[in-house]
Structure formats: structure tokens, C-alpha cells
C-alpha positions as a Python dict, from the first residue, in 0.01 Angstrom:
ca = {
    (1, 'X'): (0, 0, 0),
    (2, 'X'): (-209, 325, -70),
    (3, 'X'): (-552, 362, -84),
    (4, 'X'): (-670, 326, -447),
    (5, 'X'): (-412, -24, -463),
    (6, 'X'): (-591, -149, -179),
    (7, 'X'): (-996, -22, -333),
    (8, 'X'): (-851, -188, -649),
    (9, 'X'): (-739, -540, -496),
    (10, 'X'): (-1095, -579, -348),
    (11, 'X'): (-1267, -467, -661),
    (12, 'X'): (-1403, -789, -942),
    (13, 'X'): (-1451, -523, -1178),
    (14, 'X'): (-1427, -152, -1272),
    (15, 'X'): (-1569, 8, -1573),
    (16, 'X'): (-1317, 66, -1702),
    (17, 'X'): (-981, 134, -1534),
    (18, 'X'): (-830, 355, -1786),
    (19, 'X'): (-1106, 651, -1727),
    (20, 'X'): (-995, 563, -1340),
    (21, 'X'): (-676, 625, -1369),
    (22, 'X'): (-766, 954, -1553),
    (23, 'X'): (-1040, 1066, -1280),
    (24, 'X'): (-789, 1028, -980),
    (25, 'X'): (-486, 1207, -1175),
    (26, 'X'): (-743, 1492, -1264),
    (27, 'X'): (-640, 1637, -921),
    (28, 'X'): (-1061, 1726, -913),
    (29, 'X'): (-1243, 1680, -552),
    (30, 'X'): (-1443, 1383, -708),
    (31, 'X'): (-1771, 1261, -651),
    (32, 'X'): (-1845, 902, -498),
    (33, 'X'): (-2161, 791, -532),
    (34, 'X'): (-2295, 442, -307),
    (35, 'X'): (-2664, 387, -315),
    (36, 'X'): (-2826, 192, -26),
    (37, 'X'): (-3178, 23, -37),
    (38, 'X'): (-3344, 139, 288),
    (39, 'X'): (-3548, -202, 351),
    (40, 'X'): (-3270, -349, 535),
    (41, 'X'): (-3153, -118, 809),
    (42, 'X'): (-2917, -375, 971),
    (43, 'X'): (-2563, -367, 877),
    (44, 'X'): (-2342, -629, 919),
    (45, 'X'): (-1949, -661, 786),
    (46, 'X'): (-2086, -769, 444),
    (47, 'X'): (-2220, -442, 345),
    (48, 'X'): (-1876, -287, 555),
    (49, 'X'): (-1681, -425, 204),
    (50, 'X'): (-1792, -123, 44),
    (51, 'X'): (-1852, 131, 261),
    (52, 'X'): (-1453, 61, 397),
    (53, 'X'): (-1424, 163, -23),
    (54, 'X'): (-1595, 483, 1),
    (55, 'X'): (-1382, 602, 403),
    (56, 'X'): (-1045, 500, 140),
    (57, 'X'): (-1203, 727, -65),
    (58, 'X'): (-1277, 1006, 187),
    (59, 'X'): (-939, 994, 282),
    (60, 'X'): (-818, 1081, -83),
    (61, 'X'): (-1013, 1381, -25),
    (62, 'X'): (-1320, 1362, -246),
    (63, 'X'): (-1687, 1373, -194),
    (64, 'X'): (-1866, 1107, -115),
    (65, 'X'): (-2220, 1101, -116),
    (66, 'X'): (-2439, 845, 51),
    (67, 'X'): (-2750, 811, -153),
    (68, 'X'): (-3070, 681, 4),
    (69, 'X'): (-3281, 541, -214),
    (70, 'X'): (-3627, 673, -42),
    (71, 'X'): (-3816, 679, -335),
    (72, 'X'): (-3698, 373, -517),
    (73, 'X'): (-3731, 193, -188),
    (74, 'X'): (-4115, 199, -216),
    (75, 'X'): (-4075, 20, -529),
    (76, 'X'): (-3783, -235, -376),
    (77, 'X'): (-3444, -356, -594),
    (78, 'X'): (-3549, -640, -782),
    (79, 'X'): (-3206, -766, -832),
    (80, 'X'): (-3164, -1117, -765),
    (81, 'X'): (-3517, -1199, -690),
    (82, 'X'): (-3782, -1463, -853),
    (83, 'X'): (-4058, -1268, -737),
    (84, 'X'): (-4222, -914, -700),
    (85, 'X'): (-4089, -758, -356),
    (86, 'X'): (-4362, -579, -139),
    (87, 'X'): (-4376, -232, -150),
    (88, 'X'): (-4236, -26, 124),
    (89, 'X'): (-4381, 346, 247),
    (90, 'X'): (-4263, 639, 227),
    (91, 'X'): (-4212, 637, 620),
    (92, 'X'): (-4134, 287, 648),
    (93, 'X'): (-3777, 377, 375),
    (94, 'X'): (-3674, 727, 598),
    (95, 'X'): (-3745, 519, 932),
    (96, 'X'): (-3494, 247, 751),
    (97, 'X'): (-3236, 490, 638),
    (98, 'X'): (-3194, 687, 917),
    (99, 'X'): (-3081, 357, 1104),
    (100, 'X'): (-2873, 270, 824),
    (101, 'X'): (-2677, 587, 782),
    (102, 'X'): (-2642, 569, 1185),
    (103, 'X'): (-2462, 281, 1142),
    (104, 'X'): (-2302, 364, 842),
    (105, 'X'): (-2097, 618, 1047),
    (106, 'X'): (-1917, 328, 1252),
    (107, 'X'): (-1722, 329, 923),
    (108, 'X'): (-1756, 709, 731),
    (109, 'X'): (-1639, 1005, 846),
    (110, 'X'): (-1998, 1137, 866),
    (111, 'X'): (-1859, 1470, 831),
    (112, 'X'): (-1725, 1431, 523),
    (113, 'X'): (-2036, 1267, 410),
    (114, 'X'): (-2306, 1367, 230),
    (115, 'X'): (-2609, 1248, 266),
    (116, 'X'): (-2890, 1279, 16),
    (117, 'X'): (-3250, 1112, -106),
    (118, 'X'): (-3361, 1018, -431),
    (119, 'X'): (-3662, 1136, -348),
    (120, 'X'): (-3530, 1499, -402),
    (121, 'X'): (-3545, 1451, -757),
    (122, 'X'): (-3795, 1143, -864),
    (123, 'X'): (-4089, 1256, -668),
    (124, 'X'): (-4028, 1597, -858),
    (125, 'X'): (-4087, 1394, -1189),
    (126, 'X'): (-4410, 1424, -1387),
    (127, 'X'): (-4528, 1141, -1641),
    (128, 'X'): (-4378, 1323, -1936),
    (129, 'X'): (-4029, 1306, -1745),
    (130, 'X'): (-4109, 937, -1676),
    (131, 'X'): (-4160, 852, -2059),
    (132, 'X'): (-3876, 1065, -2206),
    (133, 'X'): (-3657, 886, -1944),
    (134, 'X'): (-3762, 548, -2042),
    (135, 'X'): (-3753, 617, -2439),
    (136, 'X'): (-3368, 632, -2353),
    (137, 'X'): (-3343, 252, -2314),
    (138, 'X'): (-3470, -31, -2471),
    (139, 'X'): (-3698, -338, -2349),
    (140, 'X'): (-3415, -568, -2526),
    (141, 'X'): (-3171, -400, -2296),
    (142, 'X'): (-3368, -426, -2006),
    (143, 'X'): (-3418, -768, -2054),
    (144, 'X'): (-3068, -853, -2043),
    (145, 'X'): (-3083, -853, -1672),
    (146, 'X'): (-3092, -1260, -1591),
    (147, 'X'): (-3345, -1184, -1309),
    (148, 'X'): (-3562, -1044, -1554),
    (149, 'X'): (-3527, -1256, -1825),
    (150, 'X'): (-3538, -1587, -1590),
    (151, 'X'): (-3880, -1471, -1504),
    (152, 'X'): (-4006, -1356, -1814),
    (153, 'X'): (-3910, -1670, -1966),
    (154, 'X'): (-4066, -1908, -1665),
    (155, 'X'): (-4423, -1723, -1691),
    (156, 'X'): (-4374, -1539, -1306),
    (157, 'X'): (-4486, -1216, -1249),
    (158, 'X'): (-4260, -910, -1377),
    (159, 'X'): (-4429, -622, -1339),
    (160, 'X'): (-4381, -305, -1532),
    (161, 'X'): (-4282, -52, -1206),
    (162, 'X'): (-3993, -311, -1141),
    (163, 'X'): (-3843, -269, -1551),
    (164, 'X'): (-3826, 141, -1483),
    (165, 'X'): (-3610, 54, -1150),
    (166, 'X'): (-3287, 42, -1300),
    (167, 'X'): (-3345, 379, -1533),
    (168, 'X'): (-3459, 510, -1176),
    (169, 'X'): (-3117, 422, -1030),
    (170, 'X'): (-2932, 488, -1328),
    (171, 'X'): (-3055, 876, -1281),
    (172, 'X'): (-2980, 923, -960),
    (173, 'X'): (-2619, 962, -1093),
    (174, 'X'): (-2710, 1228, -1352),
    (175, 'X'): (-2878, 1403, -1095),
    (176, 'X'): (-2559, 1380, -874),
    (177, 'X'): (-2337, 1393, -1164),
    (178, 'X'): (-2123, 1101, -1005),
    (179, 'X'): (-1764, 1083, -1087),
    (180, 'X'): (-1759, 689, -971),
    (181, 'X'): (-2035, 435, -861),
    (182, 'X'): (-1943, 147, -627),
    (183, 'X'): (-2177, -135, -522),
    (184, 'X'): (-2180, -502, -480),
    (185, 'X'): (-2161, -764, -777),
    (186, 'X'): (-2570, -832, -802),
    (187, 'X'): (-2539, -487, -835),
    (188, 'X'): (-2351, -443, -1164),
    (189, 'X'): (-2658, -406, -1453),
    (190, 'X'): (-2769, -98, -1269),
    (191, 'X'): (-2479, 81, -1238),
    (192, 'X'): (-2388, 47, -1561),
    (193, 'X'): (-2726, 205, -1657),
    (194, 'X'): (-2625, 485, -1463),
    (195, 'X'): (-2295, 500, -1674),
    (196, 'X'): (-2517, 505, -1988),
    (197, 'X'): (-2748, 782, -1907),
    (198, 'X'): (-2479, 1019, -1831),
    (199, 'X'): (-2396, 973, -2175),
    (200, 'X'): (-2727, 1037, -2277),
    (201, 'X'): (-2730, 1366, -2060),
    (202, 'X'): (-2406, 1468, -2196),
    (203, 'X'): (-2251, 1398, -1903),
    (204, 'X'): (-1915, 1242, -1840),
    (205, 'X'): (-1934, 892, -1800),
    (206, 'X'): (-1902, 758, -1470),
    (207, 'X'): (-1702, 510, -1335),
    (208, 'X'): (-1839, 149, -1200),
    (209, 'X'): (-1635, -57, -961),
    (210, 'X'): (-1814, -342, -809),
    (211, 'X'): (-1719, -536, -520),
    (212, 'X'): (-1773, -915, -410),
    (213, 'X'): (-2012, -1001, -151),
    (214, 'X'): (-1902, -1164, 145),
    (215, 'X'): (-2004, -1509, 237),
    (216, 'X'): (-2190, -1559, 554),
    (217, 'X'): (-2081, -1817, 801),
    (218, 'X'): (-2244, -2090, 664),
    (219, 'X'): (-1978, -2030, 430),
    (220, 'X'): (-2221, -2088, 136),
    (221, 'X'): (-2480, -1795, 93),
    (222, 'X'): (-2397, -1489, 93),
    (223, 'X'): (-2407, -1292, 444),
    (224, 'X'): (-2745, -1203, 551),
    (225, 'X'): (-2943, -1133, 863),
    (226, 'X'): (-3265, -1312, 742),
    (227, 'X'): (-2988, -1622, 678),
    (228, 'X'): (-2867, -1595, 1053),
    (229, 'X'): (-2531, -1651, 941),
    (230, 'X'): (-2369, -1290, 957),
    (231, 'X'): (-2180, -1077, 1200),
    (232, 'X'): (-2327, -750, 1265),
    (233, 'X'): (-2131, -435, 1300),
    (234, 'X'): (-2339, -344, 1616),
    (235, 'X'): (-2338, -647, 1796),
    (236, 'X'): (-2120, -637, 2105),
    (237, 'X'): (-1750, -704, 2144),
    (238, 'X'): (-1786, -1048, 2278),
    (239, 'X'): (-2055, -1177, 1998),
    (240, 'X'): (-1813, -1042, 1736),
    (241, 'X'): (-1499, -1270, 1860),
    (242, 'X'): (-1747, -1554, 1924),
    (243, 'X'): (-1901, -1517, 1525),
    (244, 'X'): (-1527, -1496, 1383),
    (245, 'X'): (-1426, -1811, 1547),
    (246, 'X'): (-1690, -1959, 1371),
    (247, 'X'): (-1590, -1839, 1012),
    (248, 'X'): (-1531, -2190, 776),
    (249, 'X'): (-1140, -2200, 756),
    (250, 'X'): (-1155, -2169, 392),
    (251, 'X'): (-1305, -1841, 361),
    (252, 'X'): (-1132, -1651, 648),
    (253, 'X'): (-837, -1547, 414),
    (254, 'X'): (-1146, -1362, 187),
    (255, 'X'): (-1267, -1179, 576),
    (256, 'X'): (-947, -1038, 599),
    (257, 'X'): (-897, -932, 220),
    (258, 'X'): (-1280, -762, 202),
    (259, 'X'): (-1399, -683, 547),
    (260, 'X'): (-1022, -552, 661),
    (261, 'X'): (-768, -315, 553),
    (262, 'X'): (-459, -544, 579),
    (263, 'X'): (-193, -569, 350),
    (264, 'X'): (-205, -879, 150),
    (265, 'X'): (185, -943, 298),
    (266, 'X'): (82, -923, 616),
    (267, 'X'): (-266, -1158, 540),
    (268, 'X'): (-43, -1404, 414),
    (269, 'X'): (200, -1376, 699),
    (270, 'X'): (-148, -1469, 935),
    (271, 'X'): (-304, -1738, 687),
    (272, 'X'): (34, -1892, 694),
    (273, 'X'): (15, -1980, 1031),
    (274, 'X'): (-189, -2133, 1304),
    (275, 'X'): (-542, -2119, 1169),
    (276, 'X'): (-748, -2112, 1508),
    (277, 'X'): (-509, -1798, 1589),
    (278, 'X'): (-568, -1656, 1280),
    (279, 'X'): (-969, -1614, 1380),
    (280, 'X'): (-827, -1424, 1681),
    (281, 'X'): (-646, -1176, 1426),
    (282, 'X'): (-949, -1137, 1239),
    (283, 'X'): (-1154, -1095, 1547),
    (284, 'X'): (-910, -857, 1693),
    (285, 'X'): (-927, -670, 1396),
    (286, 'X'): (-1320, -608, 1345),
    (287, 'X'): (-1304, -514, 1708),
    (288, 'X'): (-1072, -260, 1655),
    (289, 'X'): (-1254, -153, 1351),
    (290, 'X'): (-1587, -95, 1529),
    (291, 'X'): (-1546, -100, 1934),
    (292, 'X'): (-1220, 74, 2003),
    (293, 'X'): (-1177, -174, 2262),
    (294, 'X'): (-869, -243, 2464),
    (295, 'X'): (-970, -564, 2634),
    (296, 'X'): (-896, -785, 2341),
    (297, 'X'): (-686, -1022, 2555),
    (298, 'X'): (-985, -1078, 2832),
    (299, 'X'): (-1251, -1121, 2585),
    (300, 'X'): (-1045, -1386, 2394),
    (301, 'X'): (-911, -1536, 2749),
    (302, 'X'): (-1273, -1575, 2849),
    (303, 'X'): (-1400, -1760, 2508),
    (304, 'X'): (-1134, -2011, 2595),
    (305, 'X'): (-1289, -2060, 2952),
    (306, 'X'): (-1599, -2111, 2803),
    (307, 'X'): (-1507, -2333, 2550),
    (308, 'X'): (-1336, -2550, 2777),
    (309, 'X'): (-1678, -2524, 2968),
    (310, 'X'): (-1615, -2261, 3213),
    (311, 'X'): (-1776, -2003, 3410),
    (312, 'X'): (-1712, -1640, 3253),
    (313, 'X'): (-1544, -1471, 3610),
    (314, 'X'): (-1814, -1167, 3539),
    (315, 'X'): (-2148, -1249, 3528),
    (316, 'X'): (-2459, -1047, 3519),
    (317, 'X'): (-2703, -1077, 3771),
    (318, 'X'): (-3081, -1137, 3819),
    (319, 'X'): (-3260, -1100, 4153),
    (320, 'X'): (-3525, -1335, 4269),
    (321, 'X'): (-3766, -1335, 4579),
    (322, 'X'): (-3789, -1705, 4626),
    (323, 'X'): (-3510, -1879, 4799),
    (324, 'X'): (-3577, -2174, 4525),
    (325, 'X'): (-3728, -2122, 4184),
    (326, 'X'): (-3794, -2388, 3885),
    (327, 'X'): (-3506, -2406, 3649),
    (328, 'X'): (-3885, -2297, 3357),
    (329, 'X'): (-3918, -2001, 3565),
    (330, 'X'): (-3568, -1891, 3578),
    (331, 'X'): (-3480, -1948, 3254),
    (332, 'X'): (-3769, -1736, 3093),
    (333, 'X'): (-3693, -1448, 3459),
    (334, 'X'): (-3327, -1404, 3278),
    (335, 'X'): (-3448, -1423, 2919),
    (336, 'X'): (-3341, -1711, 2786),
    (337, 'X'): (-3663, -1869, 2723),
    (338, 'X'): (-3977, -1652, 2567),
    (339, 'X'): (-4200, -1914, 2739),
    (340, 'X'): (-4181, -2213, 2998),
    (341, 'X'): (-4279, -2404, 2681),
    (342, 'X'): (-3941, -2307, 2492),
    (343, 'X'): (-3754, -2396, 2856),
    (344, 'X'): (-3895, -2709, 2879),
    (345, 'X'): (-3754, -2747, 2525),
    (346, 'X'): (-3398, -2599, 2576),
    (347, 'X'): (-3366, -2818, 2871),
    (348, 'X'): (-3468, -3151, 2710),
    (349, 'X'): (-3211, -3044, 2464),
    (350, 'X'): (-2935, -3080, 2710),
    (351, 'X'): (-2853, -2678, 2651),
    (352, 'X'): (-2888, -2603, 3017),
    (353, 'X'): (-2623, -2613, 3325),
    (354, 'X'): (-2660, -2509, 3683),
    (355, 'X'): (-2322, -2370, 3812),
    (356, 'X'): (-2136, -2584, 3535),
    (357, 'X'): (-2394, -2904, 3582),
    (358, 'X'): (-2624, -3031, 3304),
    (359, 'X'): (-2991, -2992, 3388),
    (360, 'X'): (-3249, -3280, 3207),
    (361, 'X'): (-3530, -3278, 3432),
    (362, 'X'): (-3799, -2947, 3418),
    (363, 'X'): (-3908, -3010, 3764),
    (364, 'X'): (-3579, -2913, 3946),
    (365, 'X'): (-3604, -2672, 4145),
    (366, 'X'): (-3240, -2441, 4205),
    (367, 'X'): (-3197, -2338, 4539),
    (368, 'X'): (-3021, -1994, 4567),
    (369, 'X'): (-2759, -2006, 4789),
    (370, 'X'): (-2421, -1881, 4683),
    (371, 'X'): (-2524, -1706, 4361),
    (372, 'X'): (-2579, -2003, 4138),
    (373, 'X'): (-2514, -1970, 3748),
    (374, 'X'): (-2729, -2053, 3530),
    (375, 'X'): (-2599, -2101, 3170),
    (376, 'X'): (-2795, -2195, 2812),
    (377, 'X'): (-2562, -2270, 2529),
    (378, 'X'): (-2202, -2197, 2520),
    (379, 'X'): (-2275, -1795, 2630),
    (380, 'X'): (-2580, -1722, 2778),
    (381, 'X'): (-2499, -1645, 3157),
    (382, 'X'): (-2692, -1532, 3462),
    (383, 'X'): (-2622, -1511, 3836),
    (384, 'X'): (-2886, -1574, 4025),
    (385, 'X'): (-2925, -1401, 4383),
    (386, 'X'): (-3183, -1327, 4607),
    (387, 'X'): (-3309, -1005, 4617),
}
């Protein structure tokens, strides 16, 4: 399967697919626009869904460009929100991005990226720009946006800097005269802006593709860091493999068909068969995707010893002075607890072990002799020796 099949199987919808078809068979270097909102600087393999897009993209040989949105950051994307969003600095959005864009380069070719701000052109705007650029759209239009119109009609705040967002975004892509916009679903009403305005500045129309957005593991909201319920593209091997075995069974065939670049034959082939094997697959895939790692068949061999309630065969190690130290003390020495008060809790919760043994009393005191583990959960580890 090529490239634009596989951008076009992930896609919900692309305005429209006929002025695709005619882009790509152009033969012109084409520009790819993605705009990213700078207040959320960790990525996990929900926002990977479209930035795997724009690499396909890359390596058709056209231009993408990575667009920052710096300025529009210190007003924050309204979409999908019931209330105002604070407003970010100008510091606070380039401290954000360049974090972002770090991580961004896990997936993009960063050479073949460029990366730009939208400051470059808004800050540059005086008042009169600001008004001729909003007489191009109407308040009726505007309004169409449900967010808007949900609040508008249920008497919470909507205040006027948040209506000029989307002409904001929407120019970005006359300044970059973008060939193509991608972006997620809640994204859709903006992009389309974009789309108009070229018009408006005799531009060729670009084209919008949007994109679904992943579930998170809850396998209800979508994925999201504040939610707790995502896997992050810079968490370590191990975490990753430990996350994807915890993906619901009946969204894992929608990880493989965003968040990898499988053909759907071969997905099938996978979903078809042992499901708790098929999470490996997945697993070993993102790993491959992001770590380069080799060790595939150790890290999955040692989540089955620690399912089965094992003892991982490496484990790091903390040194102690005492030759005994309270199970409190050690478990806030290896960072496990923030406080003897959260130990105290985790241990009344039955999450601890000693060397495999639960612990239920805070007053035991672990002798060490012969490097005793102690464990919280199913994969927090240390090795306790004396120093």
C-alpha cells in the first residue's frame, strides 16, 4: 500500500478529494501545513496519528511545515471547551514548542522540516489589518462552531479575542500559502476557515484532511495526559509494553490502524488471532517506532515474570547506611513514596512486597542482608544494599 492509500485510510474526512487527487498529480513540491498549540508540550501516540501523516508526506517529497502557533497560543484554541482558557506568555508558548518540536522529531525527518511561528506574521499586524481580516467573515459563520454557539446560548462567557481565533488560524495558511492542512477532528471548523480565506486572498484553495483522535486507555475519552490514560512517545521501552497491554480489547484494532503504519491485511491477520498476543504486536511495534530497540523479547519475557508476580532478574539499586531501615523510610529513600504519610498509605493498601512478600504493618523494619527487593505495584523495583 503506498503512502497517500495509507494517509487516506486514516483520514474521516478531506476537503475535498478531487482537488487531492489534482494537488498530488501536479508533480509540484507541495506544501503541508500542521499547526500545533504550544500549551501542551507532551506528546503521546495520540497526537503521533498525524504527525505519522505529515513523515508519509515527507517521504512523497514535499514540504512540510510545522507551524507553532506562538502567538495564537497566548490566546489558547477554544475548540472543544465550555469555558475561557487562561492565557499563556509569550515565553511560556516558545518554552512549550521547543519541547514539542523536540519530540516531534521522534517521528519527522527534522531535516526535511520546516519549522516556523505564527508570530512572524500576527504580531506584525496593526488594528487596521485586524478589522479588514475580520470583515472577511461573518458572526453567523462564526457562530456555527457548536462550542461557540453551546455557550452563547447557555449565558457562559465567550469572549471576543476567542471569536478572531479561528480567522487567526485560518491566516496562517495564506501566509504559508498551504497546499494541504491536516489536523485532528475537533479541529475541522478552523481549517476550513483557512480554506476560505485563501479564497478570499486569491489564493488556491487548500486542502483539509482531518484525522480521528485516538482513545486513551480508559477506552472512553480521548487520549490525554491530564486524563492519565495515554502512552507517551517518550516514556521508556518497558512503560510502553506495560501501557499497550492495557489497551481495552475493543479498540486495539483502531491503535494499530492510527498510531501504526500496518497494512490493513496484515492488521487483520493480528486481530484475527490471539488477542493478548496481539498487544505484544502493537507493543512491539510502537517500540520499534520510537526506541529502536532490539530487546523486544526480554522486555516482554520480563512483564510475564512480573505478572505472574516475579522478581524482574535486573534491578536497580539503592544504598543505605543502616543495616535495617523502616519499610516508610525506604519506600520514600527509593522514590516511591513523596512522604512517610503516602507510605503508610501505599502499604495499608496492600501495594507493597519485600523480596516477593506482602508488607501490612508500617512498623517493620527490613533487615538488609542479601540485597532485599522492595517492590510497589506491579513495576516499581529497588534493591536494597548497604552502602
Amino acid at each position: 500500500m503506498d503512502n497517500l492509500n495509507i494517509i487516506k485510510r486514516k483520514a474521516v474526512q478531506i476537503f475535498n478529494e478531487e482537488d487531492l487527487e489534482k494537488k498530488i498529480k501536479s508533480g509540484k513540491k507541495l506544501v503541508i501545513k500542521f499547526g500545533a498549540d504550544p500549551s501542551r508540550p507532551d506528546l503521546h501516540i495520540g497526537h503521533s496519528v498525524v504527525l505519522r501523516v505529515l513523515k508519509q508526506f515527507q517521504d512523497m517529497g514535499h514540504d512540510v511545515v510545522f507551524l507553532v502557533g506562538d502567538f495564537t497560543g497566548m490566546i489558547g484554541d477554544p475548540s472543544g471547551k465550555s469555558k475561557t482558557r487562561p492565557a499563556l506568555t509569550f515565553e511560556q508558548t516558545r518554552k512549550s514548542a521547543e519541547t514539542y518540536v523536540e519530540q516531534a522529531s521522534k517521528i519527522l525527518d527534522k531535516n526535511k522540516t520546516k519549522i516556523v511561528y505564527n508570530s512572524e506574521w500576527l504580531s506584525k499586524m496593526t488594528f487596521e489589518d485586524v478589522i479588514k481580516l475580520a470583515g472577511k467573515y461573518t458572526v453567523a459563520r462564526i457562530m456555527e462552531r457548536d462550542d461557540f454557539k453551546n455557550r452563547f446560548e447557555n449565558n457562559l462567557p465567550l469572549s471576543m479575542h476567542e471569536l478572531l481565533y479561528p480567522l487567526m488560524q485560518g491566516y496562517d495558511s495564506v501566509a504559508l500559502h498551504a497546499d494541504i492542512e491536516i489536523g485532528g477532528t475537533d479541529q475541522t471548523f478552523n481549517l476550513l476557515v483557512g480554506r476560505e480565506l485563501q479564497k478570499d486572498y486569491d489564493q488556491d484553495r487548500q486542502v483539509v484532511m482531518t484525522f480521528p483522535l485516538l482513545v486513551g486507555l480508559d477506552g472512553k475519552e480521548k487520549m490525554s495526559k491530564s486524563l492519565d490514560n495515554y502512552i507517551g512517545i517518550s516514556e521508556d521501552p518497558f512503560t510502553k509494553l506495560e501501557k499497550s497491554m492495557k489497551i481495552p480489547d475493543d479498540v486495539l484494532r483502531q491503535y494499530f490502524e492510527l498510531a501504526t503504519d500496518l497494512p490493513i491485511e496484515e492488521i487483520n491477520e493480528i486481530m484475527s488471532g490471539d488477542i493478548r498476543e496481539a498487544h505484544f504486536r502493537f507493543a512491539k511495534e510502537l517500540l520499534a517506532m520510537y526506541d529502536d530497540v532490539n530487546e523486544f523479547d526480554s522486555l516482554k519475557e520480563k512483564y510475564l515474570n512480573i505478572a505472574k508476580g516475579g522478581i524482574p532478574t535486573e534491578v536497580e539499586e539503592m544504598e543505605v547506611l543502616e543495616d535495617s531501615v523502616n519499610i516508610c523510610d525506604l519506600l520514600v529513600a527509593a522514590g516511591f513514596a513523596t512522604s512517610r504519610g503516602e507510605a503508610k498509605r501505599m502499604i495499608t493498601g496492600n501495594g507493597v512486597k519485600v523480596n516477593g512478600e506482602p508488607v501490612t504493618d508500617i512498623t517493620t523494619m527490613v533487615e538488609v542482608v542479601g540485597k532485599p527487593v522492595i517492590q510497589f505495584g506491579k513495576n516499581k523495583f529497588k534493591k536494597v544494599v548497604k552502602a
